[in-house]
N, CA, C and O atoms as a GROMACS GRO file, in nm:
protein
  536
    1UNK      N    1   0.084  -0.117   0.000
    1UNK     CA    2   0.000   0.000   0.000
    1UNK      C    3   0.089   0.125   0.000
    1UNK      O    4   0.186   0.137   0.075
    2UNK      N    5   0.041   0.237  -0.111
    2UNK     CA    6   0.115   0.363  -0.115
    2UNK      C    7   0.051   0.467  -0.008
    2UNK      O    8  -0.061   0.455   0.042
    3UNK      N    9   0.137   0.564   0.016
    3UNK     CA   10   0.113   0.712   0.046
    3UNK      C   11   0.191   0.794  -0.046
    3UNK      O   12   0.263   0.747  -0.134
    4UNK      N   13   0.170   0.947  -0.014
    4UNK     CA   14   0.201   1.076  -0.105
    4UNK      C   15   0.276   1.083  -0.023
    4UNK      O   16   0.241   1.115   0.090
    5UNK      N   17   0.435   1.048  -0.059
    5UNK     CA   18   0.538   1.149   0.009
    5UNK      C   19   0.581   1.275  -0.081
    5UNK      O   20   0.555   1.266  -0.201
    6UNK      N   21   0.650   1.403  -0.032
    6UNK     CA   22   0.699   1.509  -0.091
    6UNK      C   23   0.787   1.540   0.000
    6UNK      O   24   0.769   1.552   0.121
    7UNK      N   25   0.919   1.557  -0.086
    7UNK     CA   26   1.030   1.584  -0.028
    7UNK      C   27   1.082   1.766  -0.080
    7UNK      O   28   1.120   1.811  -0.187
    8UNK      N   29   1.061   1.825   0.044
    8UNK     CA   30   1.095   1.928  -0.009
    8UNK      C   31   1.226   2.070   0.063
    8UNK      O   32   1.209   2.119   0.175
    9UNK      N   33   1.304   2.098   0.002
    9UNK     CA   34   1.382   2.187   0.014
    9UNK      C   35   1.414   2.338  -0.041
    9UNK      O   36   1.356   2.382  -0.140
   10UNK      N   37   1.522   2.423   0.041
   10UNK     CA   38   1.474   2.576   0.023
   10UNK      C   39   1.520   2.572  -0.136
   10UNK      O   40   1.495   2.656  -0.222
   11UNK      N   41   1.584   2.466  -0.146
   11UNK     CA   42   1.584   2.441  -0.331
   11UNK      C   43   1.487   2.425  -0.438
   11UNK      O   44   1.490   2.438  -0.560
   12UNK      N   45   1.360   2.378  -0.316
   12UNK     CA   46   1.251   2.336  -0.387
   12UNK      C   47   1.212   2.208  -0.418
   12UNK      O   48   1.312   2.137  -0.429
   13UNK      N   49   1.080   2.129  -0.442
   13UNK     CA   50   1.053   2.039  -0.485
   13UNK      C   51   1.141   1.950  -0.519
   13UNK      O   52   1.206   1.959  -0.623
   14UNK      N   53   1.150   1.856  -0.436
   14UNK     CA   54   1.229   1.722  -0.499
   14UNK      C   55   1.142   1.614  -0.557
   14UNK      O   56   1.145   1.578  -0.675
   15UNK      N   57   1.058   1.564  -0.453
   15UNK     CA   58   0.965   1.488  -0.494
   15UNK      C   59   0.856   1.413  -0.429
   15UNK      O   60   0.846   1.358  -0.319
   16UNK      N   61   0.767   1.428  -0.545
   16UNK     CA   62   0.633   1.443  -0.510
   16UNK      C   63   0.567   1.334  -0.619
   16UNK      O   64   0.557   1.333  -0.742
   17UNK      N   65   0.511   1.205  -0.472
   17UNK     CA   66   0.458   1.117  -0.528
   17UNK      C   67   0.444   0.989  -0.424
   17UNK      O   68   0.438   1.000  -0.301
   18UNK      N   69   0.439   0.843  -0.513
   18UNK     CA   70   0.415   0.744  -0.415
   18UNK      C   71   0.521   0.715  -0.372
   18UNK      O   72   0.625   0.748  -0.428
   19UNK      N   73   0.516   0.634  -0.243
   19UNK     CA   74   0.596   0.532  -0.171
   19UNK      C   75   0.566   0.454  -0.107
   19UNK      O   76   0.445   0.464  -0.088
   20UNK      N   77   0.606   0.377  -0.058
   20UNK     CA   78   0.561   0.228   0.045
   20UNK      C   79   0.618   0.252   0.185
   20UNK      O   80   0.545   0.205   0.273
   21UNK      N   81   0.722   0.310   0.226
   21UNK     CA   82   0.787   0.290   0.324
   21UNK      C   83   0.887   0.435   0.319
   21UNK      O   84   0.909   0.501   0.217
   22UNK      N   85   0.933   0.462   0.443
   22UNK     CA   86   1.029   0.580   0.420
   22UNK      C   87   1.055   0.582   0.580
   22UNK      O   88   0.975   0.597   0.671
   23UNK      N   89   1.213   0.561   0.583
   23UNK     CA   90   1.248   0.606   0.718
   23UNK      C   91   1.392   0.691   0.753
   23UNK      O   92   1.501   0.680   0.698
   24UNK      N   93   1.355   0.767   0.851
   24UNK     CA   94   1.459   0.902   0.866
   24UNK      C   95   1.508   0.905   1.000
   24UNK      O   96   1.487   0.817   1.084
   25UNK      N   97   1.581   1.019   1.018
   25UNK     CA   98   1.615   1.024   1.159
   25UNK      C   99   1.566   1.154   1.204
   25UNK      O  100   1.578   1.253   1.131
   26UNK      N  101   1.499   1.162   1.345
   26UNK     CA  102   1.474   1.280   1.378
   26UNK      C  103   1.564   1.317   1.504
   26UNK      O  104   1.677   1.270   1.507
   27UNK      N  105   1.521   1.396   1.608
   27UNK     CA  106   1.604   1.486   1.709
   27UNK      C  107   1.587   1.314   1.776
   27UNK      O  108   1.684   1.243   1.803
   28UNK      N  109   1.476   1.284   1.790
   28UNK     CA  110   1.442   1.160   1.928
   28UNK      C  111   1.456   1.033   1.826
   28UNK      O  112   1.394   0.930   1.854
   29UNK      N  113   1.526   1.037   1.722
   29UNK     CA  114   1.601   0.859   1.705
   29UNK      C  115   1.503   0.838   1.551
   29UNK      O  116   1.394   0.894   1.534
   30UNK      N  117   1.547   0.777   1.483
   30UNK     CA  118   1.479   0.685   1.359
   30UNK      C  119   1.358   0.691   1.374
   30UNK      O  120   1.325   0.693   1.493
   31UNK      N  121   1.254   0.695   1.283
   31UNK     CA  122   1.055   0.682   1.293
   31UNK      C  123   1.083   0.616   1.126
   31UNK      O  124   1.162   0.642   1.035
   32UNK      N  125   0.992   0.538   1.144
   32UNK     CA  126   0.923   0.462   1.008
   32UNK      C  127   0.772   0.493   0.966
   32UNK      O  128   0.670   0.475   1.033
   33UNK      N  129   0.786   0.541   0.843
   33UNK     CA  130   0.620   0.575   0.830
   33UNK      C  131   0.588   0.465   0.658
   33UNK      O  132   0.650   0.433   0.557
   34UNK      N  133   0.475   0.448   0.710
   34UNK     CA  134   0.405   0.336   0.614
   34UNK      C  135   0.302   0.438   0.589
   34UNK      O  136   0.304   0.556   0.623
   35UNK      N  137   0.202   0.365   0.516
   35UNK     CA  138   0.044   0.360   0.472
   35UNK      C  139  -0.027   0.345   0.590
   35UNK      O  140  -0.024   0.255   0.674
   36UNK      N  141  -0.111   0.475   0.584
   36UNK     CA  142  -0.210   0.458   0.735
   36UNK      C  143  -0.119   0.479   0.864
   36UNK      O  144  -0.113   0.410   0.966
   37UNK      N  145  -0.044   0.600   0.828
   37UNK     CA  146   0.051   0.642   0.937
   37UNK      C  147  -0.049   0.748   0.994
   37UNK      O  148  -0.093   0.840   0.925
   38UNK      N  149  -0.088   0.726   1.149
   38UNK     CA  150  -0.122   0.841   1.223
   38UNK      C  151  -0.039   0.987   1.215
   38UNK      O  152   0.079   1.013   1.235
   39UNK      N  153  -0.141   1.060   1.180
   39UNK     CA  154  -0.100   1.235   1.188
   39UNK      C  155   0.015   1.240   1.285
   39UNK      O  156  -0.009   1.193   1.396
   40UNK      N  157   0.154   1.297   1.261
   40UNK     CA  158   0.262   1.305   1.293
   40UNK      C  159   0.353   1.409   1.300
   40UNK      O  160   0.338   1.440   1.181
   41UNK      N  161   0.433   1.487   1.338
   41UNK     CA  162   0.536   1.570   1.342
   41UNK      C  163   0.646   1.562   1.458
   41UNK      O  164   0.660   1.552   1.580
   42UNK      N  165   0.732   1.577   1.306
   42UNK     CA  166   0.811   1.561   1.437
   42UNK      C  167   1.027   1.659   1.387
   42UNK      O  168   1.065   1.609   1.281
   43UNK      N  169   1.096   1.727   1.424
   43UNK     CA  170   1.197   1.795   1.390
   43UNK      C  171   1.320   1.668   1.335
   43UNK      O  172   1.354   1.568   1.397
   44UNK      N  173   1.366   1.715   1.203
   44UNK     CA  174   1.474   1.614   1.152
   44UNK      C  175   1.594   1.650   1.195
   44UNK      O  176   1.656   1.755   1.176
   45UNK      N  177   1.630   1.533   1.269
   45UNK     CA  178   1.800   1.568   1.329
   45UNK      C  179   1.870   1.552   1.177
   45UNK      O  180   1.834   1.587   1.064
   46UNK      N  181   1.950   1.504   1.213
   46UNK     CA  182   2.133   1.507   1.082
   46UNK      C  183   2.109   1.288   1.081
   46UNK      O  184   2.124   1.215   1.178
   47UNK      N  185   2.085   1.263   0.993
   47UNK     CA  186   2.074   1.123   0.936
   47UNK      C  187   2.045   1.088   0.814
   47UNK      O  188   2.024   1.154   0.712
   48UNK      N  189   2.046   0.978   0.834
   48UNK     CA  190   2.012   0.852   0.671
   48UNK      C  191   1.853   0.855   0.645
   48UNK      O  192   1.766   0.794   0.708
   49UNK      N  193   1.843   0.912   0.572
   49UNK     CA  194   1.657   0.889   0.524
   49UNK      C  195   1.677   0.781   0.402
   49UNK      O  196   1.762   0.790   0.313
   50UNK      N  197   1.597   0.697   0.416
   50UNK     CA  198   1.561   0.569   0.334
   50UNK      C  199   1.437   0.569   0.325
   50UNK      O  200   1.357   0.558   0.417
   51UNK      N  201   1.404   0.590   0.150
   51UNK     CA  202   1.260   0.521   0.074
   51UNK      C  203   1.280   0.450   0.023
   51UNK      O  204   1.389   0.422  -0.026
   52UNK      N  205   1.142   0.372   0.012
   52UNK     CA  206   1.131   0.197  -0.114
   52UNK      C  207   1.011   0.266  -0.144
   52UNK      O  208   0.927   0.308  -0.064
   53UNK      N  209   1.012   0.279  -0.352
   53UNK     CA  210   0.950   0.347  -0.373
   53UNK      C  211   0.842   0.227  -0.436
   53UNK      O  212   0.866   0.108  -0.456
   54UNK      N  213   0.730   0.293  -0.455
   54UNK     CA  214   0.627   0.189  -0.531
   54UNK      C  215   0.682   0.055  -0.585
   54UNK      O  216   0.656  -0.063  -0.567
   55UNK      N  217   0.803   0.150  -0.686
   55UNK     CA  218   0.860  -0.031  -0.784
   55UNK      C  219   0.942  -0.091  -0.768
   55UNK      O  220   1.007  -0.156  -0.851
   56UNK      N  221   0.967  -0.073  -0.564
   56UNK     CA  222   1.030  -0.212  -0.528
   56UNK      C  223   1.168  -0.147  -0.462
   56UNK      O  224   1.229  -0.192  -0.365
   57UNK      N  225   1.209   0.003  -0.564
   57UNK     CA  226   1.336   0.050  -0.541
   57UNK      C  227   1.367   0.096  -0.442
   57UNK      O  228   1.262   0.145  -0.402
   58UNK      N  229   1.467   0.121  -0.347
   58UNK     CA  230   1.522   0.193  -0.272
   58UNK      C  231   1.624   0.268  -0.278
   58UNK      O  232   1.735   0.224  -0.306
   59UNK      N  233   1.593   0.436  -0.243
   59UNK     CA  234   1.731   0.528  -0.277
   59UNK      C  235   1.727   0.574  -0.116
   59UNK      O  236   1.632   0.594  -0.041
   60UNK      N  237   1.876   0.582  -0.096
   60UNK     CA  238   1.901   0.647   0.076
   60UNK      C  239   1.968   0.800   0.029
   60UNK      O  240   2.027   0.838  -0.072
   61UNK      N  241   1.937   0.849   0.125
   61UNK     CA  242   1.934   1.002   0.133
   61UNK      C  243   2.060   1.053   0.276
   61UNK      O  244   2.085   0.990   0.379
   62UNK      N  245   2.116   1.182   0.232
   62UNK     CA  246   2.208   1.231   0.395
   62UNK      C  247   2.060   1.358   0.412
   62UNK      O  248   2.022   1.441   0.330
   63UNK      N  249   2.019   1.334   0.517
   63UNK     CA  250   1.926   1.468   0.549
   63UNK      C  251   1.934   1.516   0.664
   63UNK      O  252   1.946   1.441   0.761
   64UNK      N  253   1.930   1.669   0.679
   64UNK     CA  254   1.951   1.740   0.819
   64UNK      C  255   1.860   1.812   0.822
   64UNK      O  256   1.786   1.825   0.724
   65UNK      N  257   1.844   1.879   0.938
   65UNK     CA  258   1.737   1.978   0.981
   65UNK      C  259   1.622   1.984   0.896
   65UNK      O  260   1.622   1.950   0.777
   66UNK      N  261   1.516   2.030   0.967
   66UNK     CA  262   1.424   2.070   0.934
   66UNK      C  263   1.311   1.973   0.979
   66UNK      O  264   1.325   1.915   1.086
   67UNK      N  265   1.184   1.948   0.893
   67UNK     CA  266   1.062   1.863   1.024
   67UNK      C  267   1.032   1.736   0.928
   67UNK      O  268   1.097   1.709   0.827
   68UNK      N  269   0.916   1.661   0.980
   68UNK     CA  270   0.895   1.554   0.912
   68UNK      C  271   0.706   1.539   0.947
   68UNK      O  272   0.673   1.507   1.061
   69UNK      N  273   0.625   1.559   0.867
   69UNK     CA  274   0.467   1.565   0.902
   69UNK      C  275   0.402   1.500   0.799
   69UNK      O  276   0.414   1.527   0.680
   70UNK      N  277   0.306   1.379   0.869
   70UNK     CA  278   0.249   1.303   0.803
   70UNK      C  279   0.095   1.405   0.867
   70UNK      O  280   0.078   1.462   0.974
   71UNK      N  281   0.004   1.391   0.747
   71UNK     CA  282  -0.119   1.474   0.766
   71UNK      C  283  -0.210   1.408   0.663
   71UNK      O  284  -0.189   1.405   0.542
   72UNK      N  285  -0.310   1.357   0.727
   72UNK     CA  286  -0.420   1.261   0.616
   72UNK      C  287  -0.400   1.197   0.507
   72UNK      O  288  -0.467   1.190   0.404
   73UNK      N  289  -0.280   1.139   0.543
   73UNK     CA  290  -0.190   1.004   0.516
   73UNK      C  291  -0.084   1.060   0.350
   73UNK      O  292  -0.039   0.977   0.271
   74UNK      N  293  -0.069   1.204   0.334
   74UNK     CA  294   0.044   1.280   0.286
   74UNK      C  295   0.137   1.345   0.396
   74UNK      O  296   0.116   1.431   0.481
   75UNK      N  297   0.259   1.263   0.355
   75UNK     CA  298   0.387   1.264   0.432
   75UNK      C  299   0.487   1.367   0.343
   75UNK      O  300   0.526   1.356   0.227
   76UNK      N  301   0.518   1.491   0.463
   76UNK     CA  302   0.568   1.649   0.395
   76UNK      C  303   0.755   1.585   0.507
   76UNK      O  304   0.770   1.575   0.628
   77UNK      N  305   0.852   1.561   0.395
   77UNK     CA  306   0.996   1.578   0.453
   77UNK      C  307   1.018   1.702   0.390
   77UNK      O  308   1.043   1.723   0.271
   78UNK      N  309   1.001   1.814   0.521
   78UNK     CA  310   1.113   1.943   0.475
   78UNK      C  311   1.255   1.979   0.515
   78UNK      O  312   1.298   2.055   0.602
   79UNK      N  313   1.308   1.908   0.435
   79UNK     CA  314   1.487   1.943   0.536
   79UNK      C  315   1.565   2.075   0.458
   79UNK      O  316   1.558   2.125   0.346
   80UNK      N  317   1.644   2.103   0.589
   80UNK     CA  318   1.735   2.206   0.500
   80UNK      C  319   1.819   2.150   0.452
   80UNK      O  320   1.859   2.241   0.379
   81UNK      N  321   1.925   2.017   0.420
   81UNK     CA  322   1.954   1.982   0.335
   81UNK      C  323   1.890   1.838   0.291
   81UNK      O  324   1.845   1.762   0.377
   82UNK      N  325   1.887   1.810   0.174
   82UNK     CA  326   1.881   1.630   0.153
   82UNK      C  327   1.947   1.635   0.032
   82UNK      O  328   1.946   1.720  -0.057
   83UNK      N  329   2.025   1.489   0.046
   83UNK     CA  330   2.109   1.485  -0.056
   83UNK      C  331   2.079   1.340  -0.097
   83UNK      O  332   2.057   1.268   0.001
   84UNK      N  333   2.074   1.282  -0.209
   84UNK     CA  334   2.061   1.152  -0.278
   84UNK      C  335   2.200   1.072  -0.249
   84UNK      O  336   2.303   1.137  -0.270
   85UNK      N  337   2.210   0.971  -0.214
   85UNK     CA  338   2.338   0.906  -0.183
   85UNK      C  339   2.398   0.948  -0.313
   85UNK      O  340   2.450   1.059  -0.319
   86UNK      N  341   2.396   0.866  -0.426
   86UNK     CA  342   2.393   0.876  -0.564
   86UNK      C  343   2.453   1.029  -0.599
   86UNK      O  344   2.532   1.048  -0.691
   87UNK      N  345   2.417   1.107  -0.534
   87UNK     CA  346   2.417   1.293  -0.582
   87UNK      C  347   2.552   1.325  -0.449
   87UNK      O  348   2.622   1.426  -0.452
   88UNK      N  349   2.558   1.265  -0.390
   88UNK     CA  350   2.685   1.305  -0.286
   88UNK      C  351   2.817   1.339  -0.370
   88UNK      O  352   2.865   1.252  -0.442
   89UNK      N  353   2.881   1.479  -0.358
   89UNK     CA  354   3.008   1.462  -0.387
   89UNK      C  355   3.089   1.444  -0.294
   89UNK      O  356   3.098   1.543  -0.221
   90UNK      N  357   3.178   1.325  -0.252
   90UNK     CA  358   3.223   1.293  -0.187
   90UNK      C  359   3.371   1.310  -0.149
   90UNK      O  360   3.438   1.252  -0.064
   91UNK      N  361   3.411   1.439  -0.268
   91UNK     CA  362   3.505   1.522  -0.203
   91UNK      C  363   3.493   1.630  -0.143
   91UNK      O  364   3.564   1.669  -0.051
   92UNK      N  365   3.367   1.706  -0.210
   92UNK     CA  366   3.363   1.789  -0.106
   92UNK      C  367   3.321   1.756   0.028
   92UNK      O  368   3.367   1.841   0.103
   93UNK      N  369   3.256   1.673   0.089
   93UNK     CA  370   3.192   1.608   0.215
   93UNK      C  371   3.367   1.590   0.327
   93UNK      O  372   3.387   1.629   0.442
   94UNK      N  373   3.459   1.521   0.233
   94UNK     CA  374   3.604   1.503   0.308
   94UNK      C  375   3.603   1.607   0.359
   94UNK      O  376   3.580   1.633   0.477
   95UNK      N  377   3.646   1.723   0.212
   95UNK     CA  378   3.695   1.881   0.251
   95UNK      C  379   3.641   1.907   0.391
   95UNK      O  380   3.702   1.915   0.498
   96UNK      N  381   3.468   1.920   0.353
   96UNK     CA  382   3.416   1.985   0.494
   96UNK      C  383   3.382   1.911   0.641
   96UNK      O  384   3.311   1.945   0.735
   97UNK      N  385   3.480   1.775   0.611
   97UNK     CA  386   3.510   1.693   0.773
   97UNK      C  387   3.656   1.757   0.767
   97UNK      O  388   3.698   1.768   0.882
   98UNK      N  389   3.721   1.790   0.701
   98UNK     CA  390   3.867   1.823   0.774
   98UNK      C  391   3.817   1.910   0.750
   98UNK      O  392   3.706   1.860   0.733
   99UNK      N  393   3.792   2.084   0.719
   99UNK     CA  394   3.759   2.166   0.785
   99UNK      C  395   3.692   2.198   0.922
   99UNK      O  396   3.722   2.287   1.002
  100UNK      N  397   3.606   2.113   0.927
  100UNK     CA  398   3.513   2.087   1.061
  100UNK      C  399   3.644   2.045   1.190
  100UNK      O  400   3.655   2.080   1.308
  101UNK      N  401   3.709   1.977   1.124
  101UNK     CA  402   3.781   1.890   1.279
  101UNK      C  403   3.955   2.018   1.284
  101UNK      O  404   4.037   2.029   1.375
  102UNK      N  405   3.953   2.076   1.173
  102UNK     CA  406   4.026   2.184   1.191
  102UNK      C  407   4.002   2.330   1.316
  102UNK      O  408   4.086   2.391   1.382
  103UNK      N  409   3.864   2.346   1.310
  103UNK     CA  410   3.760   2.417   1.357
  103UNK      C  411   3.742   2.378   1.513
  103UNK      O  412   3.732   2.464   1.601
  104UNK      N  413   3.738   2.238   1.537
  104UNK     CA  414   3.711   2.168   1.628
  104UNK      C  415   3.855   2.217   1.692
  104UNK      O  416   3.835   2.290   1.789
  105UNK      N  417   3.982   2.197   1.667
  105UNK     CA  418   4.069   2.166   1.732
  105UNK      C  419   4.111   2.344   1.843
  105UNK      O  420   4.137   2.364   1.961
  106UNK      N  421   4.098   2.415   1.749
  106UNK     CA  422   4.090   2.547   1.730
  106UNK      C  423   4.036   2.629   1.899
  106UNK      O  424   4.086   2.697   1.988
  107UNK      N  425   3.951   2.589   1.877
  107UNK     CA  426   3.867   2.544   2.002
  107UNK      C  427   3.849   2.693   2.036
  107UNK      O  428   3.931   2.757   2.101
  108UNK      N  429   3.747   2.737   1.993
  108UNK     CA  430   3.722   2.951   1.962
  108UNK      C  431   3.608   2.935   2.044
  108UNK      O  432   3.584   2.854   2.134
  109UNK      N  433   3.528   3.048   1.984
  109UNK     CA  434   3.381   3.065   2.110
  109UNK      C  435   3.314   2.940   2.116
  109UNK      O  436   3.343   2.824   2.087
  110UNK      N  437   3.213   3.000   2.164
  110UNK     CA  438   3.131   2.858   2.216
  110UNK      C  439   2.989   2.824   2.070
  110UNK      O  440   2.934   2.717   2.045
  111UNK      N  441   2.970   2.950   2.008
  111UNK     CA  442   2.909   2.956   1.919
  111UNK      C  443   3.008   2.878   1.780
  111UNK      O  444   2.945   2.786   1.728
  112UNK      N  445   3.135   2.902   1.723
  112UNK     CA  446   3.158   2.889   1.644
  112UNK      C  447   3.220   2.724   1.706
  112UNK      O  448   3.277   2.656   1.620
  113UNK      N  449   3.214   2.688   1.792
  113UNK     CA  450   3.206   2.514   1.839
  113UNK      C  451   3.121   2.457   1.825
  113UNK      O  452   3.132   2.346   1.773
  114UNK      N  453   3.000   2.505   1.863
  114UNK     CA  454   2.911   2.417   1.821
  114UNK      C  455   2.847   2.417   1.602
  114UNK      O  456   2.781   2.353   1.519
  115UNK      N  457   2.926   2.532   1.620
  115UNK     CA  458   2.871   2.512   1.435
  115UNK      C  459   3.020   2.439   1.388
  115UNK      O  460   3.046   2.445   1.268
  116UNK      N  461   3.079   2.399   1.442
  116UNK     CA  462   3.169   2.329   1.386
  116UNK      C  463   3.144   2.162   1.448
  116UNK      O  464   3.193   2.064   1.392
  117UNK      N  465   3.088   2.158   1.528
  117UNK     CA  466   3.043   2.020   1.578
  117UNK      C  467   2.902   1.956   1.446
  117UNK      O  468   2.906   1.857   1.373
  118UNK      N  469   2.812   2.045   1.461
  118UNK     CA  470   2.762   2.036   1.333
  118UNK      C  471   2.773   2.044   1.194
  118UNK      O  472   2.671   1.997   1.144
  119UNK      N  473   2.859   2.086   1.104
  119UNK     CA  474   2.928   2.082   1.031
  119UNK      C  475   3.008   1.966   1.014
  119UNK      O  476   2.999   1.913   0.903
  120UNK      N  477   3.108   1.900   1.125
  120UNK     CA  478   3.154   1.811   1.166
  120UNK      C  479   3.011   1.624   1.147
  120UNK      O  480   3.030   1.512   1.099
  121UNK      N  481   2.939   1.662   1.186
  121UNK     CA  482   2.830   1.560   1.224
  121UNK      C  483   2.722   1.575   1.081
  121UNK      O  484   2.641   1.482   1.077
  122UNK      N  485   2.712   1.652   0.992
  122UNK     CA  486   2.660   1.666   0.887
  122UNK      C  487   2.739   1.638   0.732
  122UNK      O  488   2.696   1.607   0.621
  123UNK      N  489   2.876   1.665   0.787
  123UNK     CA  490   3.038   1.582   0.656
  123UNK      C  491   2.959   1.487   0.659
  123UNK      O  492   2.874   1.470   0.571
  124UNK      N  493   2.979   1.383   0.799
  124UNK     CA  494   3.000   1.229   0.833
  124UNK      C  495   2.891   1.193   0.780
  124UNK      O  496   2.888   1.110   0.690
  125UNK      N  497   2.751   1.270   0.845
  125UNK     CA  498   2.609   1.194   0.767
  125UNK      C  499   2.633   1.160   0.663
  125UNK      O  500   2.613   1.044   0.627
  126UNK      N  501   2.697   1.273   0.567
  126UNK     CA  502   2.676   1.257   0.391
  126UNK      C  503   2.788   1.110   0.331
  126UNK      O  504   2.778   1.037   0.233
  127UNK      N  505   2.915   1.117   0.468
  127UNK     CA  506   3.015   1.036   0.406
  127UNK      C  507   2.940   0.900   0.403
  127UNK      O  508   2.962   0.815   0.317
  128UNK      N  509   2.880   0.891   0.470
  128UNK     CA  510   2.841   0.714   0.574
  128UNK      C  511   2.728   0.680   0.470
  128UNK      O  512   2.716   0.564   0.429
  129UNK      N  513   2.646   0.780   0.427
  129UNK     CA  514   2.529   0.721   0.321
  129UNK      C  515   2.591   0.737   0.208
  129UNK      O  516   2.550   0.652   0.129
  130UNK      N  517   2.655   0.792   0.169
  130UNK     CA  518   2.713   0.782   0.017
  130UNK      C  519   2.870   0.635   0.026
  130UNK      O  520   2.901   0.559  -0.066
  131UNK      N  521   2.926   0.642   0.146
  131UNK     CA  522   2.969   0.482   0.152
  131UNK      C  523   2.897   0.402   0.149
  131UNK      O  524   2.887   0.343   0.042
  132UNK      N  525   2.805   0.357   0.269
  132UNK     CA  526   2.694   0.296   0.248
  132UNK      C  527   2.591   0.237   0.122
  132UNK      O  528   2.517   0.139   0.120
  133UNK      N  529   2.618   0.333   0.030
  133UNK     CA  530   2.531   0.344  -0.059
  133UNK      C  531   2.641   0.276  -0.182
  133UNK      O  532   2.602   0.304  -0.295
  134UNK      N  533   2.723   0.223  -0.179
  134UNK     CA  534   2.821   0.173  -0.260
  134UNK      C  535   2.841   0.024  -0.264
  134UNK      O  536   2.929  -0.024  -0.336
   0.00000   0.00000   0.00000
């Protein structure tokens, strides 16, 4: 059984259509949403989003921030980033883990630590699903 997922970013429309299954990571850990998923929301931490689409396929995703709302069984992923394993460039992702752990070492305000901890934790998402995905 399908639902309407739409995946969408400040890029715009990714996609909009069926799926069977789709699971992500939010702030409070992994959620799986099917067909006949109770009305839902909930904030997307930094993780692996995985769909199996109608014809069987599965593409994994690096996605961070932003929310995840299932609403009369159309499921809205708005992240500020998502990236297609497949679509990862996986040099720049290196670049911006050794920048990040450059940043890290550095060890400056408390503001520009924690955007380097994130930065740091958003490289790795993209590295691990685009390895993963190999």
């Amino acid at each position: 059984m399908d639902f309407t997922l739409q995946i969408v970013t400040p890029d715009g429309l990714l996609y909009d259509g069926p799926a069977q299954r789709l699971i992500t990571r939010t702030t409070d850990g992994d959620v799986g949403i099917m067909a006949r998923h109770s009305d839902y929301v909930a904030p997307l931490g930094i993780g692996e989003t995985k769909i199996k689409f109608s014809d069987g396929t599965t593409r994994r995703a690096a996605a961070a921030q932003g929310m995840i709302s299932v609403t009369g069984g159309t499921v809205r992923l708005v992240a500020g980033t998502f990236e297609w394993a497949d679509e990862i460039d996986i040099n720049r992702a290196q670049r911006a883990l050794e920048k990040a752990k450059e940043k890290l070492a550095r060890k400056n305000s408390d503001y520009e630590l924690r955007m380097a901890e994130y930065k740091l934790k958003r490289a790795l998402n993209r590295i691990n699903v685009y390895n993963d995905s190999k």
